[in-house]
C-alpha positions as CSV (number, residue, x, y, z in Angstrom):
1,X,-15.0,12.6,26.3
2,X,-17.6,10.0,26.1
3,X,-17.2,6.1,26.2
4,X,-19.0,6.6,22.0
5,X,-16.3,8.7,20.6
6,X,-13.6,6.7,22.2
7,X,-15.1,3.3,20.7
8,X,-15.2,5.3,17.7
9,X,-11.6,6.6,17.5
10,X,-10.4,3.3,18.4
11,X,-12.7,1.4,15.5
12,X,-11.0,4.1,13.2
13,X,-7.4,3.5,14.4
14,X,-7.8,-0.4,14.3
15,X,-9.3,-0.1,10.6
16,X,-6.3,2.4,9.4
17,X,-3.8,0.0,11.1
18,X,-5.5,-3.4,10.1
19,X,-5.3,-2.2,6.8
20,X,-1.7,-1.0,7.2
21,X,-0.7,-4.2,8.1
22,X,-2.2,-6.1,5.8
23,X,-1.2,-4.3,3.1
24,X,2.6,-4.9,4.8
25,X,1.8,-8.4,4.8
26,X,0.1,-9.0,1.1
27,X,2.9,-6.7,-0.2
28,X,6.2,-8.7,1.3
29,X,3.9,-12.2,0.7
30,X,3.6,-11.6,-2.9
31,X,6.4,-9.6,-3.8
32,X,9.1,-9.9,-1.7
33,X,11.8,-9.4,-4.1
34,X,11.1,-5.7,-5.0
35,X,10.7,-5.2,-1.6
36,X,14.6,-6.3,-1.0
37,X,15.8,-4.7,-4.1
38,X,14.1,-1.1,-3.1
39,X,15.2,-1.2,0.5
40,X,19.2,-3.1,-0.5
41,X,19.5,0.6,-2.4
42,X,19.0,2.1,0.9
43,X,20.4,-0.8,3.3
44,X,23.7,-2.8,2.2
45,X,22.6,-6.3,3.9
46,X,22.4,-9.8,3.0
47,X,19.2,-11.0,2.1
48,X,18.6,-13.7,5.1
49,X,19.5,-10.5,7.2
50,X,17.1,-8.9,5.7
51,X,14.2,-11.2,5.6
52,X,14.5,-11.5,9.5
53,X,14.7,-8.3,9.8
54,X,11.3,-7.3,8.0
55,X,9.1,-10.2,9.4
56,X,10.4,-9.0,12.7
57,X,9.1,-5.8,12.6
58,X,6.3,-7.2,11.1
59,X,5.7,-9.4,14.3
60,X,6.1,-6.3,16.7
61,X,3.6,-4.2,14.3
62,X,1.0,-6.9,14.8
63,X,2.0,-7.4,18.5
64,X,1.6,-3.6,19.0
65,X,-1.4,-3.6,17.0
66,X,-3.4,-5.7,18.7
67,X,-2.3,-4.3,22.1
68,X,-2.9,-0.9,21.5
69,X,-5.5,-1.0,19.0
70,X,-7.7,-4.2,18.9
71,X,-8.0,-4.8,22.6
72,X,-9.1,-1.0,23.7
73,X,-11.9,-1.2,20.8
74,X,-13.1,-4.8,22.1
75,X,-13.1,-3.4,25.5
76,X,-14.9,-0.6,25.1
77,X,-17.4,-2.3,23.2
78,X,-17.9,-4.6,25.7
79,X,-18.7,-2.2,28.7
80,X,-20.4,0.2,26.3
């Protein structure tokens, strides 16, 4: 495997998961209401439980992000 294709499959995954999160973010920004309704059908907590729950697994899905996805693709770029 050449140092092209694995700049390319890490410019893919960091598109896919940039976009995942910021659809997280946008979505739980702008409507965090439904979001706490849909998932309190599911999950029988309290709402501040809830809300630190979700931005914290927001924070460890931007954390990972940029570890494993963001960082490889700037690296690569930088010694290809």
């Amino acid at each position: 495997m050449d140092i092209q294709t694995l700049t390319d499959f890490f410019m893919w995954c960091t598109i896919i998961n940039g976009g995942l999160l910021t659809f997280w973010v946008l979505f739980c920004a702008f409507t965090p209401d439904l979001v706490y309704r849909t998932q309190s059908l599911f999950f029988k907590i309290p709402r501040e439980s809830f809300d630190l729950l979700i931005y914290s697994f927001l924070g460890l899905f931007k954390i990972v992000f940029l570890i494993f996805n963001v960082v490889p693709y700037l690296a690569l770029l930088i010694i290809g």
